[in-house]
C-alpha positions in Angstrom: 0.0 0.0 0.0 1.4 3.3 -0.9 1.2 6.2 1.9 0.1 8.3 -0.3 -2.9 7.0 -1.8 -4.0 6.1 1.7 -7.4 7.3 2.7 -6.2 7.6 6.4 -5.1 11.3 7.8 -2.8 12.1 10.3 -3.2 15.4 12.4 -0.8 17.2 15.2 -4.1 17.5 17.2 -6.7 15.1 18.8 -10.8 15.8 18.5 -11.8 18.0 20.9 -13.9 14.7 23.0 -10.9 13.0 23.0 -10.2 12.2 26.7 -8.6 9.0 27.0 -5.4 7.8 24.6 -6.8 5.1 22.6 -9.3 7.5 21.4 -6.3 10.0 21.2 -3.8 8.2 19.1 -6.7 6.3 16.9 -8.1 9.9 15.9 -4.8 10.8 15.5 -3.1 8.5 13.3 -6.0 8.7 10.9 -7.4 4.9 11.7 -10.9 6.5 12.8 -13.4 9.0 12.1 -16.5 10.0 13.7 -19.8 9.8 12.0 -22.2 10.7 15.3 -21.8 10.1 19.0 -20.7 6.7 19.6 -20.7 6.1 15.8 -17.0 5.8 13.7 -15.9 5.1 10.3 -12.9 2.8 10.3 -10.3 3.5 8.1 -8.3 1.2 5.9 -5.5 0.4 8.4 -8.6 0.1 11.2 -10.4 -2.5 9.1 -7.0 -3.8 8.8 -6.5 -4.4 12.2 -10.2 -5.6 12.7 -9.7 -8.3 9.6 -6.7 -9.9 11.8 -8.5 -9.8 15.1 -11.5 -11.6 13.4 -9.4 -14.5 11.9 -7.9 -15.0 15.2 -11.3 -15.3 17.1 -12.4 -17.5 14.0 -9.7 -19.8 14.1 -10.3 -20.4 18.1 -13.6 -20.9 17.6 -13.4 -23.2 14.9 -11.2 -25.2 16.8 -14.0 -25.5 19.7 -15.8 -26.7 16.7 -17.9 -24.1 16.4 -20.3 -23.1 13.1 -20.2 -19.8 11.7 -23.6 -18.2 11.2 -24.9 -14.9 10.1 -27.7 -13.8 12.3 -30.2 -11.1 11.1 -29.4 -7.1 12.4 -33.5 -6.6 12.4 -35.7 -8.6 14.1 -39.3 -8.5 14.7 -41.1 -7.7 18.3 -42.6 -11.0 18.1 -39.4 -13.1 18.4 -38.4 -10.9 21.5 -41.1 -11.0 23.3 -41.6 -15.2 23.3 -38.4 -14.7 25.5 -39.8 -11.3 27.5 -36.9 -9.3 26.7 -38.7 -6.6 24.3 -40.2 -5.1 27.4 -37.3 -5.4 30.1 -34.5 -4.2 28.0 -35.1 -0.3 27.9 -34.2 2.5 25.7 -30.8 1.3 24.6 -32.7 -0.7 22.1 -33.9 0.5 19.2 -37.6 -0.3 18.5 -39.4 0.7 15.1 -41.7 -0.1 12.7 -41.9 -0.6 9.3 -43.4 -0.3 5.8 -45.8 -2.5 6.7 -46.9 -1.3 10.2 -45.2 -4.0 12.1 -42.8 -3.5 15.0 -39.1 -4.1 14.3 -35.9 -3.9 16.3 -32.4 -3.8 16.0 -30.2 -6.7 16.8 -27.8 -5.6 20.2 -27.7 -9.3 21.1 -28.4 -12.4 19.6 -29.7 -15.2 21.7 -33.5 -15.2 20.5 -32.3 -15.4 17.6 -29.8 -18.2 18.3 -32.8 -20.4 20.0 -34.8 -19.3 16.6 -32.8 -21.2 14.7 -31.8 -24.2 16.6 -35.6 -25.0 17.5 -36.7 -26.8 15.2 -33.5 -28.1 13.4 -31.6 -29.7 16.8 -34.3 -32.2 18.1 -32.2 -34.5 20.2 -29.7 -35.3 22.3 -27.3 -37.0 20.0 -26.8 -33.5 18.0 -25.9 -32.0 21.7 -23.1 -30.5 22.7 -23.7 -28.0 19.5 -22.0 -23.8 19.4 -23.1 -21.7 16.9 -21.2 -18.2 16.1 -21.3 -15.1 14.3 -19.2 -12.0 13.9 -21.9 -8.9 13.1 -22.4 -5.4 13.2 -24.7 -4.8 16.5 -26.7 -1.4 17.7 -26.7 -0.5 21.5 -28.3 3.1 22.3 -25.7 3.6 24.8 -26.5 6.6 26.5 -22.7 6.8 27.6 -20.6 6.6 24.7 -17.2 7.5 24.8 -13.9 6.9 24.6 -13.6 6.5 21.1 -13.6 2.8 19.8 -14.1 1.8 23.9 -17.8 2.4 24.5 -19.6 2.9 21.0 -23.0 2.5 19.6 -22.9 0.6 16.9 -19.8 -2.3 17.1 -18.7 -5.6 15.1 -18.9 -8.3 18.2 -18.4 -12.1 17.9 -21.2 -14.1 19.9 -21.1 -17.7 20.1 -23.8 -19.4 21.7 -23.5 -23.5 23.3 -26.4 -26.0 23.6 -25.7 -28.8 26.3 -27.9 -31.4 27.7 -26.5 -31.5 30.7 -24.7 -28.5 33.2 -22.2 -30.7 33.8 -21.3 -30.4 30.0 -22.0 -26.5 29.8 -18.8 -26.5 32.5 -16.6 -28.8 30.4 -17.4 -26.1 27.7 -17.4 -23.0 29.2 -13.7 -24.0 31.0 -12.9 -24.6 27.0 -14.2 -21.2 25.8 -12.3 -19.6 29.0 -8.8 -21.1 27.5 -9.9 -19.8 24.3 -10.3 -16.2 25.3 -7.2 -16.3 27.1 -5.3 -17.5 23.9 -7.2 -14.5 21.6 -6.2 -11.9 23.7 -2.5 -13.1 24.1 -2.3 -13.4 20.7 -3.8 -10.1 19.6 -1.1 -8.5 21.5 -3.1 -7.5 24.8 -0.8 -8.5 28.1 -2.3 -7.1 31.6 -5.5 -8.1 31.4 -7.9 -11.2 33.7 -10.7 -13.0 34.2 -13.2 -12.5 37.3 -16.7 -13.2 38.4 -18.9 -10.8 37.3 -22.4 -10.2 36.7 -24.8 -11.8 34.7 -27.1 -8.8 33.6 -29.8 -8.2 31.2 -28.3 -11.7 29.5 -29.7 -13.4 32.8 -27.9 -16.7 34.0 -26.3 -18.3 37.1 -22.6 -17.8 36.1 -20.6 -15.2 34.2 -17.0 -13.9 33.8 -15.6 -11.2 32.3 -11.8 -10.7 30.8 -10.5 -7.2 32.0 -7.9 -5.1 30.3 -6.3 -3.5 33.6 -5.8 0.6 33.2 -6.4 3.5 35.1 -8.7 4.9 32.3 -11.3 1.9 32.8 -15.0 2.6 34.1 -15.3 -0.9 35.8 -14.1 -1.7 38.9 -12.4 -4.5 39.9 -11.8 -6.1 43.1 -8.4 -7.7 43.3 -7.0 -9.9 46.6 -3.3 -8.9 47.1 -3.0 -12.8 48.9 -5.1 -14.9 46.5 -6.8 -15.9 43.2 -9.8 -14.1 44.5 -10.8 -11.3 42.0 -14.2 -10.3 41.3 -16.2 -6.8 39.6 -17.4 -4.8 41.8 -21.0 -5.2 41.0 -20.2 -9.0 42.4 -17.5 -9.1 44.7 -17.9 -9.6 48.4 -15.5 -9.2 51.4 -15.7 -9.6 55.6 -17.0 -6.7 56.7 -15.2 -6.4 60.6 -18.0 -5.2 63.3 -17.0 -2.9 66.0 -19.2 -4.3 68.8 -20.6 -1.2 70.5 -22.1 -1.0 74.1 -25.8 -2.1 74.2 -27.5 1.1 75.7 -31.5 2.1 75.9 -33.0 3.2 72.6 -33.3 7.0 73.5 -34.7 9.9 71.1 -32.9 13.0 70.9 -32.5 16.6 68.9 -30.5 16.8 66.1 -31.6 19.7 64.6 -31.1 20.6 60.7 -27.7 17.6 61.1 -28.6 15.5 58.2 -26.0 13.6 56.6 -23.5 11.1 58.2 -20.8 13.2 58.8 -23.0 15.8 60.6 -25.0 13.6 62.9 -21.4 11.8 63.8 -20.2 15.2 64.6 -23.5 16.5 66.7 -23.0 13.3 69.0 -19.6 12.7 68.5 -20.0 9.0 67.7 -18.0 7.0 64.6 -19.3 6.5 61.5 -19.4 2.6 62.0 -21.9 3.8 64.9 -24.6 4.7 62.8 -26.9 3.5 60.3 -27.5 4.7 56.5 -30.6 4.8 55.1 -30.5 5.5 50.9 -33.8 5.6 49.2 -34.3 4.2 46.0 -37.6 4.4 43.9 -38.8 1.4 41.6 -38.5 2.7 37.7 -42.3 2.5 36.1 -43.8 2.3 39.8 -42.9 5.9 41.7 -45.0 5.1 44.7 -42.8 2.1 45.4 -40.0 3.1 48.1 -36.9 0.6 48.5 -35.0 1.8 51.5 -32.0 0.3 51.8 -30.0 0.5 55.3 -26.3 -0.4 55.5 -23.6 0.8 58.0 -23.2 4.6 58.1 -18.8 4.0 56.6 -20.6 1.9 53.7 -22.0 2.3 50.5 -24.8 0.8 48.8 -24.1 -1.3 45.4 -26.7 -1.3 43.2 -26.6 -4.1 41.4 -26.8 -6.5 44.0 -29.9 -4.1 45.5 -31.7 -5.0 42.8 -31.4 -8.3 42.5 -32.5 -8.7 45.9 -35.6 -6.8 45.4 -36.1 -7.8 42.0 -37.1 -4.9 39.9 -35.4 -1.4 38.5 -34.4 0.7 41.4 -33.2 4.9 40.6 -32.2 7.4 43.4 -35.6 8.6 45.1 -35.9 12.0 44.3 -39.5 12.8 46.1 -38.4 14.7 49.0 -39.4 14.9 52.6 -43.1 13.7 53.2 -44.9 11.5 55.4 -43.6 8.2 54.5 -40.0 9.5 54.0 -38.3 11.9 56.3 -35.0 12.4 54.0 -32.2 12.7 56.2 -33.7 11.5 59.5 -34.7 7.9 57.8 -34.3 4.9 60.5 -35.5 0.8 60.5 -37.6 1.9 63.5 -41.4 3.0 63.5 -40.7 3.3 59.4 -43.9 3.3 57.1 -44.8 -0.1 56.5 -45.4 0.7 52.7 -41.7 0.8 52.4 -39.4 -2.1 51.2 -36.4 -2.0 53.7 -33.1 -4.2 52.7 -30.8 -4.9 55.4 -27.5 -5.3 54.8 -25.6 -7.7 56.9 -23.1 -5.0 58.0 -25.9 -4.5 60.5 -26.3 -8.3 62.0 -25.5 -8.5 66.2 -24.7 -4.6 66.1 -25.9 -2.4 69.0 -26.0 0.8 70.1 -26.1 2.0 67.0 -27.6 5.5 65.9 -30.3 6.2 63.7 -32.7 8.5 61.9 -36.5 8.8 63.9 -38.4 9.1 60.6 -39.3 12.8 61.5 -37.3 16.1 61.6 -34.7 17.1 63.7 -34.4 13.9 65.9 -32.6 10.4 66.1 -32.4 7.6 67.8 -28.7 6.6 69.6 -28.8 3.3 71.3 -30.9 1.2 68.7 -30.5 -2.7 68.2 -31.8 -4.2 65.7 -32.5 -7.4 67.5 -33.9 -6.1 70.5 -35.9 -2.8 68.9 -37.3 -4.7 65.4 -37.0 -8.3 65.9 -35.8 -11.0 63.4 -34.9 -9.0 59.6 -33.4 -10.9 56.8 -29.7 -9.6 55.8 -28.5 -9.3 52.5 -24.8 -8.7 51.2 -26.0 -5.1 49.9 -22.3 -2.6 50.0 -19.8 -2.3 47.6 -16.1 -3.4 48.4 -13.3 -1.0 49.0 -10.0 -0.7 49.1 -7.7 -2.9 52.2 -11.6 -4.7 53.1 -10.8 -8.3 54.0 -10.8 -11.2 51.5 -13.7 -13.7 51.6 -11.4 -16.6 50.6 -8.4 -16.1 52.9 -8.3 -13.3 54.8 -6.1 -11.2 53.1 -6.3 -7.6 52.1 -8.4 -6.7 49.0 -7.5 -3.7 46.0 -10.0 -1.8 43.7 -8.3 -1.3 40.5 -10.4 -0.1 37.4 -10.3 -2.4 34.1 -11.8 -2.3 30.0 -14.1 -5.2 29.6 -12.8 -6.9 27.0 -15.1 -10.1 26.2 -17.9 -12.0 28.5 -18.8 -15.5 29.1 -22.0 -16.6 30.8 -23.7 -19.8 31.6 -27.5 -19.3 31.0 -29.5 -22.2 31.6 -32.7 -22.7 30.3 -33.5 -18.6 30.5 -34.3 -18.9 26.5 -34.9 -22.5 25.5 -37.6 -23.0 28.5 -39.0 -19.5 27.5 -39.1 -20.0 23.7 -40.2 -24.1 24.4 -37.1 -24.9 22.3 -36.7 -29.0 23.3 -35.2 -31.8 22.5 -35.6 -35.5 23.3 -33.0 -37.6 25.6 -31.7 -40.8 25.6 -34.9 -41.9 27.6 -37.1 -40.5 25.3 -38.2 -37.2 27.5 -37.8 -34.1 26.0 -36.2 -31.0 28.0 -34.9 -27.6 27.6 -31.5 -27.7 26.4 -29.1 -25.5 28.5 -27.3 -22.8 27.2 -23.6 -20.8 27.1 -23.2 -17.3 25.8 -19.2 -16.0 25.0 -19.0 -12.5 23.5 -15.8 -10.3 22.4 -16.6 -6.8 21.4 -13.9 -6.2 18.0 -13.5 -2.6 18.2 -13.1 -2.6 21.7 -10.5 -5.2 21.2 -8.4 -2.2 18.8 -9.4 0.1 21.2 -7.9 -2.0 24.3 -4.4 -2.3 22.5 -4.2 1.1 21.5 -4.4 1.7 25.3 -2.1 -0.5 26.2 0.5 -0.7 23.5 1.8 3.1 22.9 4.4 5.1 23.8 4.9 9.1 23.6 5.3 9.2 19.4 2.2 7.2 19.1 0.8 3.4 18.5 3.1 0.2 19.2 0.6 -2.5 17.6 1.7 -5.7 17.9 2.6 -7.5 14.8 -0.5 -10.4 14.8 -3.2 -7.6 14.3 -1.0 -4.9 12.6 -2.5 -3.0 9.5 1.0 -4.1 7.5 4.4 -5.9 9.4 6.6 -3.0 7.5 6.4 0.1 7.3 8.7 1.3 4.3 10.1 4.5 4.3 12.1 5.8 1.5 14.1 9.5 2.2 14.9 11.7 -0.5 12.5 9.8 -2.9 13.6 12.8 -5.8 16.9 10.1 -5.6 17.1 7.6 -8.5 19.0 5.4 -6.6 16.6 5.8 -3.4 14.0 5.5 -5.5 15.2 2.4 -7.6 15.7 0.6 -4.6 13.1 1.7 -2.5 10.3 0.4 -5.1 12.8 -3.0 -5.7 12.3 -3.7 -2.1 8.7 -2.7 -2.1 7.6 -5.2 -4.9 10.0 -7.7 -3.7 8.5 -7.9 0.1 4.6 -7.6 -1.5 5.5 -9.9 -4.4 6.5 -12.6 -1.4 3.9 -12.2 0.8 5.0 -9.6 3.4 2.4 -6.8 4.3 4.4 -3.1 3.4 2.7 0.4 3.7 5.2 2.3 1.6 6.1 5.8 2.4 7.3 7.0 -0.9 6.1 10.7 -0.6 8.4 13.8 -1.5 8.0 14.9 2.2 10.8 15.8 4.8 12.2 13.3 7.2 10.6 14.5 9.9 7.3 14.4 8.6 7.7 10.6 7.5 9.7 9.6 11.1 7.0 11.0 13.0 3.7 9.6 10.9 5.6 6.1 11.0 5.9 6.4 14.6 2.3 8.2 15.4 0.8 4.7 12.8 2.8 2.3 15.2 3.7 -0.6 12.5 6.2 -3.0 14.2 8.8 -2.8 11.3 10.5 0.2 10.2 13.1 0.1 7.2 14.1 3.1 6.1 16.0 3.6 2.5 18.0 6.8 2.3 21.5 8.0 -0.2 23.5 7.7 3.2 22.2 4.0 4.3 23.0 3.1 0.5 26.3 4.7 0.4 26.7 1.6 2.2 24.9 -0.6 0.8 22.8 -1.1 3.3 19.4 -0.2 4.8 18.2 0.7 7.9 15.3 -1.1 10.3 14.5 -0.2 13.2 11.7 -2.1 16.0 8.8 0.3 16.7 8.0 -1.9 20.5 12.0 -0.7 21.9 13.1 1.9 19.0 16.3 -0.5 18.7 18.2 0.1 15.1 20.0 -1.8 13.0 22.1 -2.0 9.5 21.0 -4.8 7.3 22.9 -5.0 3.6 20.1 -4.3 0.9 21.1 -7.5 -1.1 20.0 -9.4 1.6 17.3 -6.9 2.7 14.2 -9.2 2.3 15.6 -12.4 4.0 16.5 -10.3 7.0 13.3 -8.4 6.9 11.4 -11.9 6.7 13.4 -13.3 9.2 12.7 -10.0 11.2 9.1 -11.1 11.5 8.9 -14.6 12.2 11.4 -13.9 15.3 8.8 -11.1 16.2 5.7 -13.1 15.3 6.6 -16.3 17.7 5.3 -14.8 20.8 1.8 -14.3 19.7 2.0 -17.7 18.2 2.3 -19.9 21.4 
């Protein structure tokens, strides 16, 4: 590919929305260009890149002997709603209708779809264990897009999808599609990234995991244990939460005035925050009469993910103000409104003496119990994790880092085939609901992952398994002959034999070449110039460590070639 007939621009300065680097040094080096929020067109060396990605994921999921398919981007209502996801899954999809009156929507997931057409084809056991794949262009409404190729709208993601008779075989698989993920991201270059529990979502299930890109720049966090295996997203991830065991005193009522929030009322009585109980007050989305209260120690916070999976419906932040069923900032477990929903989180179990709110202005309660004051409650594991809380699995001392999702994997169950009555018939001639695996890696965000990881100052380092082209060849003082002569020779010789060359043979300065070459990030550098070939030689140079060599230009291709198989045997193992 010549440089200069390359439909890919390179610019001193980054978009304006450009906050993280990936987004940075993509815009940058030309390999993407926004359409609409969330929305990019990928240049030549993007699609590049996203080719080589692809044929890696194909090639491991091939070998888990999976079948390629090509699901549909529209759907109709009807086929979404047999598995009741048209009417949980909000606004991030895209409902419409068409010419014909009839309500469409656009594919952000596949696995009504997936069921669709395994129904009526896979009838038995004997065509069990069975995955079915696809690599497609998907539309998610995200309302927070950013970050360039990181958090998009519309993406290219592979979703693979198992059928099992048995969970016992959805384990065997799913530990087989976990080795697999491991080996695509290796070999597409990425290095500090892991696996932990996390959620299972809107995609519903028992078990998932997702594989984390670790950075500073990620919006998930991660909860890591400095002693053990034990890592976990935040959303999921548990720890010992140590009680300070308080004196057991009378439940007494006293003035606290216009003190409202923790800090104040811990001030007012001088008492800790591990003294007191928070209340925060959730409303349930579509039902604003519904109050969720839930109370957790006044030092904790309140995750809520696992609040609403223990209540089992949308909660948002109550923002109905002080009334007669809720006294915001002077909420307490005792003599609350019975129309409330109170969680409990088990911070609170066996504590005493503890302060609370008196559910009406200007007072508290010190001295409360639950125990003695409210009788038996059910506690719940409610709080989020922080930073040096204990470990659940061996008592050592936990980390919150933030991490890049880079691909999922969840164990379903039935969720789909009992709710779209796919079944087949087993060896004793019963038929069931097979049981399902879901594995998804999001392509773009794959390209966006490296280019966060693998840069330097100048620009992109891409690793040579997904690079747009191994070589980047420069030739200086192209108005040469000679330069010129043997700048195209080598050109045509490294194309003619297979070896991927962008060609820089513009009439540019030097500087202007170095620093696009760096700013692309191709792993090979040769460089062709009247004072390398005074000597007969040319010049390459590593773009991963900037180290520089001589290489003699009769021999220029075989050391070029040999150049890349040394640099390719990492991402082949």
């Amino acid at each position: 590919m010549l440089l200069s007939k390359l439909v890919c621009e390179r610019v001193k300065e980054a978009p304006q929305d450009a906050k993280i680097l990936s987004h940075i040094l993509l815009a940058r080096a030309g390999f993407i260009k926004q359409v609409a929020g969330g929305i990019y067109t990928m240049t030549m060396p993007c699609q590049k890149m996203s080719g080589k990605i692809q044929k890696i994921i194909r090639e491991e999921m091939d070998a888990l002997e999976g079948q390629e398919v090509l699901f549909p981007v529209v759907m109709p209502r009807e086929l979404w709603e047999t598995s009741g996801r048209y009417d949980s899954i909000g606004s991030e999809m895209v409902r419409f209708r068409d010419r014909n009156d009839r309500d469409m929507l656009l594919g952000m997931t596949h696995e009504e779809a997936a069921v669709h057409l395994c129904k009526y084809i896979v009838t038995s056991y004997q065509q069990l264990p069975l995955m079915i794949y696809q690599l497609q262009t998907k539309f998610r409404d995200e309302p927070r897009s950013r970050g360039g190729l990181i958090r998009v709208r519309e993406f290219t993601m592979k979703d693979a999808y198992s059928f099992h008779c048995t969970q016992e075989d959805l384990e065997q698989y799913y530990a087989r599609v976990h080795a697999a993920y491991n080996r695509i991201f290796r070999r597409i270059g990425l290095k500090n990234f892991i696996d932990i529990k996390s959620d299972t979502g809107m995609m519903g299930g028992s078990v998932a995991h997702e594989f984390m890109l670790l950075t500073d720049v990620g919006e998930d966090s991660l909860v890591l244990c400095e002693h053990c295996d034990y890592r976990a997203n935040m959303e999921v991830a548990r720890s010992v939460i140590e009680h300070p065991l308080y004196a057991s005193a009378p439940l007494e009522c006293v003035h606290t005035g216009q003190d409202r929030t923790i800090e104040e009322v811990c001030a007012r009585l001088g008492v800790p925050a591990t003294q007191t109980i928070k209340a925060v007050v959730y409303a349930v989305k579509g039902d604003a009469d519904k109050i969720v209260i839930a109370f957790v120690r006044g030092d904790l916070e309140v995750n809520e993910t696992k609040l609403r999976k223990i209540v089992g419906c949308e909660v948002v932040p109550y923002d109905g103000g002080y009334n007669d069923v809720v006294a915001c900032g002077n909420i307490g477990p005792y003599g609350l409104d019975q129309s409330v929903v109170a969680v409990y989180d088990a911070s609170l179990e066996g504590t005493r003496g503890m302060v609370i709110g008196a559910n009406r202005a200007e007072y508290h309660y010190t001295g409360f119990e639950i125990a003695r004051d409210l009788g038996d409650v059910t506690y719940h594991d409610i709080v989020k994790v922080a930073d040096g809380d204990v470990c659940p699995v061996c008592g050592g001392k936990l980390r919150v880092e933030n991490g890049i999702e880079i691909g999922n994997i969840f164990q379903l169950g039935t969720k789909y085939t009992a709710s779209m009555h796919m079944n087949v018939t087993g060896a004793d001639g019963q038929t069931f609901a097979p049981i399902m695996g879901c594995y998804g890696i999001g392509v773009g965000r794959a390209i966006g992952s490296i280019a966060q990881e693998s840069n330097d100052k100048d620009g992109l380092i891409l690793p040579i398994s997904v690079a747009p082209w191994q070589v980047h060849l420069i030739a200086l003082r192209s108005d040469d002959e000679q330069v010129r002569a043997s700048a195209w020779a080598l050109y045509e010789q490294l194309q003619a034999n297979g070896v991927e060359v962008l060609f820089d043979e513009r009439s540019c300065g030097a500087g202007v070449k170095f620093a696009d070459a760096d700013l692309m990030g191709m792993p090979i550098r040769v460089v062709v110039s009247p004072k390398t070939l005074a000597g007969g030689e040319v010049e390459l140079t590593l773009r991963r460590d900037k180290s520089c060599g001589k290489i003699a230009l009769d021999r220029a291709f075989d050391e070029i070639r040999a150049t890349i198989d040394r640099e390719m045997q990492p991402y082949l193992q």
